[in-house]
C-alpha positions, 0 to 999 in steps of 0.5 A: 740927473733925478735922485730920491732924497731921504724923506723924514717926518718931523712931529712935533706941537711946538711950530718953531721946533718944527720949523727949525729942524725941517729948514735945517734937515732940508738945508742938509738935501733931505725931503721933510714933511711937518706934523703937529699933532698925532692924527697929523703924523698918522696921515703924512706917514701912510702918504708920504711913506717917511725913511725916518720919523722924529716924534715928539714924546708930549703932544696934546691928542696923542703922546709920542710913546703911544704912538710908537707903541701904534706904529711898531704893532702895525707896521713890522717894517716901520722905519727908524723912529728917533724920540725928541723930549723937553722934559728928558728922563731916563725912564721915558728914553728907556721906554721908547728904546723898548718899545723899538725907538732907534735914538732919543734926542733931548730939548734943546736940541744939539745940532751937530747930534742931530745931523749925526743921529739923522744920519746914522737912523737912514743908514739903518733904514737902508739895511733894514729895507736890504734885509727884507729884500727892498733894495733902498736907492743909492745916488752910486749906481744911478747910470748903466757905465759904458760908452759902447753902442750896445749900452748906448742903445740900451740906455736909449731905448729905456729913454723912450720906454720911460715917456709910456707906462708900458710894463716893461720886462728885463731879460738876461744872466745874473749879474748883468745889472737888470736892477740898474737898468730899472732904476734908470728907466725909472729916475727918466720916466715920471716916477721919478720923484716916487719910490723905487722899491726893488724886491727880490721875489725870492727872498720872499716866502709864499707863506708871507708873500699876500701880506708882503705884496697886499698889506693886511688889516688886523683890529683896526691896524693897518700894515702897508705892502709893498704895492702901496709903498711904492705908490707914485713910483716903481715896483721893479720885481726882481726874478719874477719867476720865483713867484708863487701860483696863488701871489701870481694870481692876485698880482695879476688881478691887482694889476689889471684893476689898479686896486686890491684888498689887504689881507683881512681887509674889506675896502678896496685900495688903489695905487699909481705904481710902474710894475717892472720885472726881471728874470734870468730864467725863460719865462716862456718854458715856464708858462709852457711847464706850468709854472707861471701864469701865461695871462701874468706873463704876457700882463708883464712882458708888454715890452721886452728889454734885453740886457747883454751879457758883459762879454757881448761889450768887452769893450766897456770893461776898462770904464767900469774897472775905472768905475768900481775903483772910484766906487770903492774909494768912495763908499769904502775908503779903500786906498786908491789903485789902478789897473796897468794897461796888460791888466785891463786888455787882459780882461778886456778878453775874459770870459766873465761869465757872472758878467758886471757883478763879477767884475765889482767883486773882482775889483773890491777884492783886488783893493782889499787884499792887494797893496800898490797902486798899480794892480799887475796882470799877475795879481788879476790872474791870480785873483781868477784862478785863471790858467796862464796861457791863450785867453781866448781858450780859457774863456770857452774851455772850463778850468777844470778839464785840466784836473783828474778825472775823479776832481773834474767829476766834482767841479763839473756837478757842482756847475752843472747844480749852479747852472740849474740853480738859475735856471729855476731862479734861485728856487731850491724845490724847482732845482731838486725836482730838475734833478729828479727828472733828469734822473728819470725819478718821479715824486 
């Protein structure tokens, strides 16, 4: 199986040093890049768009602090940048830290301290990309889990889709795993050794949204978007309907031309990237209410992949429960418990209305807040809220049709708030104007 490793790039003047770090770095399983002067780095770091950078401080074009100095200013989303000197000094680690330096790493260097440092730098680099809406690559959710034939036939549909360029559409509920069923077309298509840069639409503010997409040039400076960072891999667009009409617009030129302008910018600029998209919402009554641009529409949706809602194959839910557990275990270090066999069959027959993302949530905080091995049916249910009694009937029967009226009011307009809620995908504005109309208020 095809995973993306941490790409770092090394500069430094001494080709020794460079020599030793990139060989130990890539006996570690990183991907390393070698500069050795500052007009060198300028280039790798816009080609090879680096998950961290280790920069000499004295080099002989341009020093290391001047070229930090550069890179923060251009770029708000610059990657972690550790500083290596062997001429150490309080004040040049005190003016790197300034200047937006994520470490400093004196000469000679310590091994054990810079695996260390490497580590600690692309784990930052990965909250960073979360907390702009980048969702980094992680080798724990490479597979769609599930032996049942509608994941079967999913997962083999992606295969062949992943031999073509064509635009593909991800279509289904929240929490089904669409950004899963990207990252799968993408690390079986020939992209794969290329980014997969997964951006919530939503997060993104359509102040922000041209230069977020398109990149910008300002006195020279040039601020890398998203579709170069994702050139020779995959732009997944997740909840494209939150879109606004004037990035719709341009995406749309930019992708029947292959090229675009960066704001501010005069030169055209060509990417190779895959273009996929997800939605929750109906993009057809979108195009129809005016929403979304019909000619975007039909550019995105050249394919059509529907994934099933969890209920649809209950029959996996004992493999991803058995997945989730070892997840944890793993990422966490949570103790290790099991589900008893009356636990699983009962959630085998659950509702899950909020589908996979439910059923991980569910898990963590069963292993967080439980004790023992063995998790019981009363603990899941208690875990639910669920009624005792049929099953079946709580699944189709909503909770709260057994409270007073005045309680079953509230929990019914809270639903009915969250259900138009992802029908306008995630979009506050869209949601309050559903609202309105249903009330029969105009604007």
């Amino acid at each position: 199986m095809n995973t993306q490793l941490p790409r770092i790039l090394v500069v430094d003047d001494e080709p020794d040093i460079r020599r030793l770090v990139s060989e130990i770095l890539e006996d570690e399983g990183y991907s390393v890049a070698q500069a050795e002067n500052a007009s060198e780095a300028r280039q790798l770091k816009e080609s090879t768009k680096p998950n961290l950078i280790l920069l000499d401080i004295w080099m002989p074009d341009t020093d290391g602090i001047t070229l930090l100095k550069e890179w923060v200013a251009e770029d708000p989303l610059l990657c972690p940048v550790v500083m290596m000197s062997g001429h150490g000094s309080v004040e040049a680690a005190v003016e790197a830290t300034r200047l937006g330096a994520y470490d400093f790493l004196e000469k000679p260097l310590s091994l054990a301290k810079l695996l260390l440092i490497v580590e600690r730098a692309l784990e930052a680099s990965n909250l960073q990309l979360e907390s702009a809406g980048i969702k980094p690559h992680t080798s724990a959710d490479i597979e769609p889990v599930g032996k049942s034939a509608t994941v079967a036939r999913t997962k083999d549909q992606l295969k062949r889709l992943a031999q073509h360029d064509a635009r593909v559409l991800f279509v289904g509920e929240a929490g089904v795993g669409k950004e899963l069923y990207a990252r799968y077309l993408h690390n079986n298509s020939a992209h794969r050794d290329g980014p997969f840069v997964d951006v919530a639409v939503g997060s993104i503010s359509p102040e922000n949204s041209a230069v977020e997409f398109f990149g910008k040039e300002s006195e020279g400076k040039i601020y890398s978007g998203l579709l170069e960072r994702a050139h020779k891999g995959t732009l997944f667009l997740s909840e494209i309907g939150g879109m606004d009409k004037e990035t719709q617009l341009r995406l749309l030129s930019a992708l029947e031309s292959r090229s675009f302008l960066r704001v501010g910018g005069s030169e055209s600029v060509s990417v190779d990237v895959r273009v996929v998209a997800s939605t929750r919402i109906a993009l057809d009554e979108e195009v129809k209410a005016g929403r979304f641009r019909q000619d975007l529409y039909y550019l995105l949706n050249e394919i059509t992949v529907d994934i099933a809602p969890l209920r649809n194959h209950s029959e996996d839910v004992p493999a991803l429960l058995s997945f989730y557990v070892d997840y944890f275990v793993n990422q966490d270090k949570l103790p290790f418990r099991k589900f008893s066999m009356a636990a699983q069959n009962f959630l085998r027959n659950y509702g899950w209305r909020g589908n996979v993302r439910e059923l991980k949530n569910l898990v963590q905080r069963l292993m967080i807040l439980g004790v023992g091995e063995e998790i019981e049916l009363d603990e899941v249910k208690s875990a639910l809220g669920s009624v005792v009694g049929d099953v079946a009937n709580s699944a189709s029967v909503p909770d709260f049709f057994n409270l007073p009226l005045k309680e079953a009011r509230d929990h019914f307009e809270k639903a009915y708030l969250e259900y138009h809620f992802e029908r306008t995908g995630g979009s506050v504005a869209r949601l309050s104007a559903a609202v309105l109309h249903s009330l029969n208020i105009k604007l």
